[in-house]
N, C-alpha and C positions, 0 to 999 in steps of 0.2 A: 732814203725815202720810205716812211711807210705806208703798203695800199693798202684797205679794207676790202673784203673778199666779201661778206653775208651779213645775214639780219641778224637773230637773238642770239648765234654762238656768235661769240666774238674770235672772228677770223682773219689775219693778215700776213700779207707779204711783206718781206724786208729785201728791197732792192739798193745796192752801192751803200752809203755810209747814215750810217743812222743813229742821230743825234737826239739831246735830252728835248731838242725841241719837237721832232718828231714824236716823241711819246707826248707831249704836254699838248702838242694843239692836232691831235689825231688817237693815237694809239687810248691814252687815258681816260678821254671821253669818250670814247666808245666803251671801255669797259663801267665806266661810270654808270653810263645808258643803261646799259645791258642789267649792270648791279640794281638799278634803280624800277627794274622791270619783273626781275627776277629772283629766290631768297640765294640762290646756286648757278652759276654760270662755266660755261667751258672754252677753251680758249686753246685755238690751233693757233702756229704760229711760223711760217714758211720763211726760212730763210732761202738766200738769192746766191745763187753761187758766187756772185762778184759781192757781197756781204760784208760791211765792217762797221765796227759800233766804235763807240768811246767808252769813257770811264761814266761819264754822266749821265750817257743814253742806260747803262747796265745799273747804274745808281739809281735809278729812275725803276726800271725793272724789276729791282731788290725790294723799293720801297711802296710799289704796286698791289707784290704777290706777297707781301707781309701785313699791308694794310687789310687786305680782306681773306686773311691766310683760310679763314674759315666757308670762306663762298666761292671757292674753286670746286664746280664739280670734277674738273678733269682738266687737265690740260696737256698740250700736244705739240711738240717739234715736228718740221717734216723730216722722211725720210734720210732726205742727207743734211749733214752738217757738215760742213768744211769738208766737202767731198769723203763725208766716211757713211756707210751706210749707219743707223741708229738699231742698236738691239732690239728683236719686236719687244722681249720685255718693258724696255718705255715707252712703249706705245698705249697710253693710256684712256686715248677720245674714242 
């Protein structure tokens, strides 16, 4: 499941198993939104300790941040990812 966190950055949480449909009827339209409002947009992105995706939800992902490869201001994992901390060097929001 994914939640939506805020307004113009596009922000959310990935809780339990997250699927291509999750991206397609939540996650995409909101970056849609956000693109449609904005020339540059930024994009936190919270995984859930109980966390797991598929090949179609990462497919979905792939062909998201390559579609608008050029209107990422920034984008942002949190902290941990599969319980490892993240280097601040990635921290880029």
């Amino acid at each position: 499941m994914v939640e939506l966190l805020s307004g113009n950055v596009v922000a959310c949480v990935g809780n339990g198993r997250i699927t291509k449909d999750d991206y397609e009827k939540v996650l995409i339209p909101s970056i849609e939104q956000a693109l449609s409002r904005n020339a540059k947009i930024r994009c936190y992105y919270e995984l859930g300790r109980d966390y797991s995706g598929d090949t179609d939800a990462a497919w979905e992902d792939f062909k998201i941040g390559v579609e608008h490869l050029t209107r990422w201001s920034a984008s942002r994992l949190s902290p941990t990812l599969i319980g490892c901390a993240l280097p601040p060097m990635l921290s880029v929001f």
